[in-house]
C-alpha positions as CSV (number, residue, x, y, z in Angstrom):
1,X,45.4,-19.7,0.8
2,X,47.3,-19.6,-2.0
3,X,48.6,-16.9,-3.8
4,X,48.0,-16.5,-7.1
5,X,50.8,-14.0,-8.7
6,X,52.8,-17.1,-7.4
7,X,52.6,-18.6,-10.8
8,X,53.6,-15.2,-13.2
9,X,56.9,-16.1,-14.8
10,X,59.8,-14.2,-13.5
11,X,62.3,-12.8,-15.9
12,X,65.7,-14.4,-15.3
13,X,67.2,-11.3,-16.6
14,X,68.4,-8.2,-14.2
15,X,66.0,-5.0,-13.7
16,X,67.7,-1.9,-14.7
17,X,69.1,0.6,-12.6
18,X,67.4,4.2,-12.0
19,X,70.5,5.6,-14.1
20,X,70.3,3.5,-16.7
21,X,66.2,3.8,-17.3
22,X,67.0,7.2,-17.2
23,X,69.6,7.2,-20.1
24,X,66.9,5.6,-22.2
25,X,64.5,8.1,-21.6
26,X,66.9,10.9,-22.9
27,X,67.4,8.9,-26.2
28,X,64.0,8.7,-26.9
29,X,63.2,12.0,-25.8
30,X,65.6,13.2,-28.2
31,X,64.6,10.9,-30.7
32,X,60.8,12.5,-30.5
33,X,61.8,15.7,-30.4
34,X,64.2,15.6,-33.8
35,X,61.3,13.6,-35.2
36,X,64.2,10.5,-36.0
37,X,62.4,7.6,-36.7
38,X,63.0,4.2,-35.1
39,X,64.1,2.3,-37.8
40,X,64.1,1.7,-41.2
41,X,60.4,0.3,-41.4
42,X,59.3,3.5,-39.6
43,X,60.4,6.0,-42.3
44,X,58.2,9.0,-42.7
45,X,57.5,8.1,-46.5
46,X,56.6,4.9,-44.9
47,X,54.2,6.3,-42.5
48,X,53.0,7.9,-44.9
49,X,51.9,5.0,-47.2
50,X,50.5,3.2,-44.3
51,X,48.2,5.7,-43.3
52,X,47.1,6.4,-47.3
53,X,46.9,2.6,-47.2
54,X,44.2,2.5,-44.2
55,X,42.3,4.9,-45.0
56,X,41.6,5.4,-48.8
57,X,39.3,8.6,-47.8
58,X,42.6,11.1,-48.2
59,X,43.1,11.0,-52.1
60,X,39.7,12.2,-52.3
61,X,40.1,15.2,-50.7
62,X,41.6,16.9,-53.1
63,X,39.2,16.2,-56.4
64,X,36.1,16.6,-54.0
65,X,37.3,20.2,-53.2
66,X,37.6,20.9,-57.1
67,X,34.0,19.0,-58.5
68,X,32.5,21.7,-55.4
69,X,33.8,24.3,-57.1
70,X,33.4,23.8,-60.6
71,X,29.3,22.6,-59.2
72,X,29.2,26.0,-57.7
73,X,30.4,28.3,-60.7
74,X,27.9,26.2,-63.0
75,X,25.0,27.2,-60.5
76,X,23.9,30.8,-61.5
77,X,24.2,29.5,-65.4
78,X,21.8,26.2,-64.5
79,X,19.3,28.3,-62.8
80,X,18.6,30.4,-65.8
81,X,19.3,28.1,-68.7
82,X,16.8,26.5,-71.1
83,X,16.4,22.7,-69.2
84,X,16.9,21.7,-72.8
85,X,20.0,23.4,-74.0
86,X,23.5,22.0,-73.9
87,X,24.3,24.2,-71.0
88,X,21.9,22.4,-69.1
89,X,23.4,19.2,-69.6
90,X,26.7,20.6,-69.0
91,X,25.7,21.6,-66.0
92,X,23.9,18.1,-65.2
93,X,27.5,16.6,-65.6
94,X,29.2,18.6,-63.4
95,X,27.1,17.7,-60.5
96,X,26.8,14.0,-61.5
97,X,30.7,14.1,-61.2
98,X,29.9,15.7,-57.8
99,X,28.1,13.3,-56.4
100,X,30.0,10.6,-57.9
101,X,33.0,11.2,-55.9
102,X,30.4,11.4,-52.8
103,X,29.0,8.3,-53.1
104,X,32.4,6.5,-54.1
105,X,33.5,8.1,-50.7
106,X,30.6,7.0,-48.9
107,X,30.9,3.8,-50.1
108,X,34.8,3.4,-48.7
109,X,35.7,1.4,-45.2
110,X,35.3,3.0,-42.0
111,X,38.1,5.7,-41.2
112,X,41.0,4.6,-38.9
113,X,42.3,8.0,-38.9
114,X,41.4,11.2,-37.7
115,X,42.2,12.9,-41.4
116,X,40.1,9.7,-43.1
117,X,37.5,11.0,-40.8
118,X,37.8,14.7,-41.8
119,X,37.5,13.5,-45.7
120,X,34.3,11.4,-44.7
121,X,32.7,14.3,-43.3
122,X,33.6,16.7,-45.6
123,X,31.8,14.3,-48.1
124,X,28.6,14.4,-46.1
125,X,28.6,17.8,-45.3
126,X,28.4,18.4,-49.2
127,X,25.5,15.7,-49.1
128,X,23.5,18.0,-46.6
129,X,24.3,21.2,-48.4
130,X,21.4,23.1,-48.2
131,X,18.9,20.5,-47.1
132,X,19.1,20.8,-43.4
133,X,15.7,22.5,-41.8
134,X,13.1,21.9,-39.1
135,X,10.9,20.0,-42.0
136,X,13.5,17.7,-42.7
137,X,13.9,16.2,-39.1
138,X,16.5,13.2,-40.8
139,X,18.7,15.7,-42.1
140,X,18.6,17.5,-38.5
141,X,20.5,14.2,-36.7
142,X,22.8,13.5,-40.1
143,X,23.8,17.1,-39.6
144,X,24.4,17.1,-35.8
145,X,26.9,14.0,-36.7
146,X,28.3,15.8,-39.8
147,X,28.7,18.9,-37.9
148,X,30.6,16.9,-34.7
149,X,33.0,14.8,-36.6
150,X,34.1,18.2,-38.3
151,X,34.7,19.9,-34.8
152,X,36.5,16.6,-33.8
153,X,38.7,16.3,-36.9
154,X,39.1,19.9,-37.6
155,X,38.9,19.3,-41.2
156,X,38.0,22.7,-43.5
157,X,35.2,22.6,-45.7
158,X,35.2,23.9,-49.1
159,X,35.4,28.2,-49.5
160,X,32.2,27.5,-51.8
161,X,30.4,25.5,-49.0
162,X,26.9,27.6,-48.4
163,X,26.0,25.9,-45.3
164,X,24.0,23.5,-44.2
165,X,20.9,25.6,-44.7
166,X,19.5,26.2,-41.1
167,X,22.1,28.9,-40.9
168,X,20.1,32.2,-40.1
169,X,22.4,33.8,-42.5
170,X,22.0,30.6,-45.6
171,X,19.5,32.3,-47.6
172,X,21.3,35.6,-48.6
173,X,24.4,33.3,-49.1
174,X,22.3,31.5,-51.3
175,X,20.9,33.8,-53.3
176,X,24.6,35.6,-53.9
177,X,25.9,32.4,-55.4
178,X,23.0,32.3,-58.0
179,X,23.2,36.0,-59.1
180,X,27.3,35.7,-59.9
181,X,28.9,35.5,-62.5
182,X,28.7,31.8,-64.1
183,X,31.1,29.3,-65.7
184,X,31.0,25.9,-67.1
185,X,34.0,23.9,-67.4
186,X,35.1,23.0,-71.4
187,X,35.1,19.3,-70.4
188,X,31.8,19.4,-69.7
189,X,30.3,21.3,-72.5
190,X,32.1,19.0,-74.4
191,X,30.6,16.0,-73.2
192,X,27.5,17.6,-73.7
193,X,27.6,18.4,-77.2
194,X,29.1,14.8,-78.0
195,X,25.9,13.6,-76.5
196,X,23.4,16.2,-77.8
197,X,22.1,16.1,-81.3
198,X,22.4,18.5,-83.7
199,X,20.2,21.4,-83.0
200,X,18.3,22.7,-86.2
201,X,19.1,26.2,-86.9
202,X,18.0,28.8,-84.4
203,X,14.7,31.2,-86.4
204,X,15.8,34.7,-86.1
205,X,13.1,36.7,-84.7
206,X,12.6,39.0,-87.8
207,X,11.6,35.4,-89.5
208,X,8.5,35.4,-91.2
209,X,6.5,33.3,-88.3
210,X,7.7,35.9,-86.0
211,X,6.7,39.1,-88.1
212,X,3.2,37.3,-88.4
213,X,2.7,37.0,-84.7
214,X,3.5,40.6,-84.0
215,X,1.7,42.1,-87.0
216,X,-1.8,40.1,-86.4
217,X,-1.2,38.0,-89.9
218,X,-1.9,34.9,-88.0
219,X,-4.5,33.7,-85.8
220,X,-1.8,34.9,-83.3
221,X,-3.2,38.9,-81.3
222,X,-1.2,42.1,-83.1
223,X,1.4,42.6,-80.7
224,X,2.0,46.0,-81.8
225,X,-1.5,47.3,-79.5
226,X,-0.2,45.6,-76.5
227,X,1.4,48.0,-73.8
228,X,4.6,47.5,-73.0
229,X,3.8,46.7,-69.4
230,X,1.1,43.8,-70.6
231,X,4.0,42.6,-72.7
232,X,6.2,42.0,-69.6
233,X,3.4,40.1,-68.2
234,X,2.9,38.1,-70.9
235,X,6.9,37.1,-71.7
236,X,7.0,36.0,-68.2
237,X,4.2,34.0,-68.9
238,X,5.0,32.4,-71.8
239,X,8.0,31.7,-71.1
240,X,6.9,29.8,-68.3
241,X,4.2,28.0,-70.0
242,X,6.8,26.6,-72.4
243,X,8.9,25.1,-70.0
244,X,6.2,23.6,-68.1
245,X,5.3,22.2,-71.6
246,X,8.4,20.8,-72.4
247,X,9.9,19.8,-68.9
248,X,6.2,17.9,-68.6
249,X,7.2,16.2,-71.6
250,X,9.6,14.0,-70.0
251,X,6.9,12.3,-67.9
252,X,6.4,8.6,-68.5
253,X,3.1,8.3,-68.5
254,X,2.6,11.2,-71.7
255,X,3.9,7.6,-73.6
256,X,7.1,7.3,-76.5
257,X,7.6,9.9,-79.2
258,X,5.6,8.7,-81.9
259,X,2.4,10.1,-84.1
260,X,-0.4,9.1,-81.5
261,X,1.7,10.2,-78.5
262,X,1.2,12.8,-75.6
263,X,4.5,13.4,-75.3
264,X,4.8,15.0,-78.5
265,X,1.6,17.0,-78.1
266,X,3.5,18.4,-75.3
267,X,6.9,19.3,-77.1
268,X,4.7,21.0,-80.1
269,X,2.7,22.8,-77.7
270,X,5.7,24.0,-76.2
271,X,7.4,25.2,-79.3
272,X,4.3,26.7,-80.0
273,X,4.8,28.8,-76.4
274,X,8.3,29.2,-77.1
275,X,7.8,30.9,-80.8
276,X,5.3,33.5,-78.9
277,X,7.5,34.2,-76.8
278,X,10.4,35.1,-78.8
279,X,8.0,37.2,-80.7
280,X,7.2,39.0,-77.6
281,X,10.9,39.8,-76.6
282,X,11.3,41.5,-80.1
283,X,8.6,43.5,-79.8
284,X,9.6,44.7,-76.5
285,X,13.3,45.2,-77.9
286,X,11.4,47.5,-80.4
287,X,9.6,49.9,-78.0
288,X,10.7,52.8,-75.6
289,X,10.3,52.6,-71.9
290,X,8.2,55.6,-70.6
291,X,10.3,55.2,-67.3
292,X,13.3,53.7,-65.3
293,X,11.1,51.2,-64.1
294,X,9.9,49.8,-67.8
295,X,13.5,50.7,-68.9
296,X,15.0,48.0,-66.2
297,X,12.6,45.3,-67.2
298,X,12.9,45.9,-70.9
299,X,16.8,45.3,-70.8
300,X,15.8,42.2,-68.5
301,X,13.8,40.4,-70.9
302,X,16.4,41.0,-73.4
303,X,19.1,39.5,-71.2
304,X,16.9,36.6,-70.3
305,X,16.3,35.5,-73.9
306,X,20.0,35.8,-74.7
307,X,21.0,33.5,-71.7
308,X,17.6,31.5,-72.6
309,X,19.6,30.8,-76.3
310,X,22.6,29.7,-74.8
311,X,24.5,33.0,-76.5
312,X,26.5,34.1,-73.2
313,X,28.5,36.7,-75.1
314,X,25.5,38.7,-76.1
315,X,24.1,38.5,-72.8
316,X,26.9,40.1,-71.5
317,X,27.2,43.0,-74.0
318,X,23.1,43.4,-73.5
319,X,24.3,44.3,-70.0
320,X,27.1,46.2,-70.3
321,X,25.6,48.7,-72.3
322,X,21.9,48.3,-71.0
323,X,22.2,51.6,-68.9
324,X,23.6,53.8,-71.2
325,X,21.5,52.9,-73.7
326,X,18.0,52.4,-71.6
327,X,19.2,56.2,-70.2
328,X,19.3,57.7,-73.6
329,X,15.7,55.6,-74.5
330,X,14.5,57.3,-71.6
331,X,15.2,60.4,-72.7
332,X,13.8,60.5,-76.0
333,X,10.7,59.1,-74.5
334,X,10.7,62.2,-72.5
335,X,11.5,64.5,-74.5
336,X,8.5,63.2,-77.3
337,X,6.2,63.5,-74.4
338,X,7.0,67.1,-73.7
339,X,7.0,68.3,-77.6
340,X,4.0,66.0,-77.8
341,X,2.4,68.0,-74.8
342,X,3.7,71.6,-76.3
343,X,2.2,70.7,-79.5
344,X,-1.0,69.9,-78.0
């Protein structure tokens, strides 16, 4: 039989010695361990741009970790705001430049590194944010992927990062990121105002269409019968209906803006909505709360109509002085009942 390692090629050359392999190994042990590299093409810096080179994931990492954050202060401000104000579309452009970075990531080679990996998951971690349940059986298996690769990689997510959202604890971190204190970037309201139209001046509430809502001039009810507690209800309710109104008035099928279209039957209707309620809001501004509880909502409503406006700053002095000054309304309240009482 014949053998076949007969045929491998033998080296002419000697073997090395036991000493002299292990001479070598001290050199490159030493080597390693001082981190020297091997030669000139094997330069840190050089290393460096091969791995950047491979895996185009890593120079994302940094602006991905910046669009989260600037998403997440513009989140308790987009929650509130008017879906047709510039703060809305503000807002809008800050998550657009979110999920741009996402998708350009998404859209990138397969990794070849364990950071490039890291990046990439990162990236669809953010995509899951929030979406991840026992309905949504899809978003279950992306997540168990998403959630391995992180373990794997070790790779941080962003301090903002809320969770996945079948965290037992998601909801209350969810909720405490909407009721902070909001921000939106300046390049973003500026883009939003250089795409916006000019907005016609604001009408006060002590305008004459206000004054004849609340009096009863109008075909509109006298506001000033209504009890303070029916005019809660009914801000919250207008103030929904306009929005429905108006947001509805994006729909296709309402047809173009145009005389003889539903579209603007909508935004009219809306308006309507919306001028009732801000004649609401200043009748409630107008009246004394008989108790804490009509106090709290009455400085609500005021707050709400301020951030509805777009006018931050007076939302923010509303609330600032809102105790105090509900306190002191509660207390003339009382004290008129009890001389009213006395006198009775």
């Amino acid at each position: 039989m014949r053998n076949p390692l007969s045929r491998v090629a033998r080296s002419t050359e000697p073997k090395p010695t036991l000493g002299q392999r292990a001479a070598a190994l001290k050199v490159t042990a030493a080597r390693v361990m001082r981190r020297e590299p091997v030669g000139p093409a094997a330069r840190s810096d050089d290393r460096s741009a091969a791995t950047a080179e491979a895996d185009p994931h890593l120079v994302y990492r940094e602006p991905i970790f910046a669009a989260h954050a600037e998403a997440g202060d513009c989140r308790p401000i987009d929650n509130v705001a008017d879906p047709f104000s510039i703060e809305s579309k503000a807002c809008q452009h800050v998550a657009w430049r979110l999920w741009n970075l996402l998708d350009e990531v998404a859209d990138l080679p397969a990794p070849r590194t364990l950071d490039g990996l890291g990046v990439l998951a990162v990236a669809q971690a953010l995509y899951l944010e929030g979406t991840v349940c026992a309905d949504t059986p899809e978003a279950l298996r992306q997540a168990v992927l998403v959630r391995a690769a992180l373990s794997v990689t070790g790779a941080a997510l962003p301090p903002g990062f809320m969770g996945f959202g079948d965290e037992p604890e998601f909801r209350e971190r969810e909720q405490a990121a909407l009721h902070r204190i909001g921000r939106i970037p300046a390049w973003a309201m500026k883009q939003a105002r250089a795409e916006c139209p000019a907005k016609p001046p604001e009408v006060p509430l002590s305008s004459p269409v206000a004054n004849e809502l609340r009096s009863g001039t109008s075909a509109a009810p006298n506001l000033s019968l209504v009890p303070l507690e029916s005019l809660f209800a009914l801000a919250d309710l207008y103030d929904g209906g306009s929005r429905h109104f108006h947001i509805g008035a994006f729909w296709p099928k309402t047809g173009d803006q145009g005389p003889q279209s539903g579209k603007d039957l909508l935004i009219e209707e809306g308006d309507r909505l919306s001028s009732m309620f801000d004649a609401i809001v200043e009748e409630i501004a107008q009246r004394e709360p008989a108790d804490s509880n009509e106090a709290d909502q009455q400085g609500e409503w005021l707050m709400r109509k301020a951030i509805a406006g777009g006018n931050w700053e007076k939302a923010a002095a509303i609330a600032a002085k809102t105790p105090a000054a509900m306190e002191r309304a509660f207390a003339r309240s009382e004290a008129a009942s009890s001389a009213k009482a006395k006198r009775a």
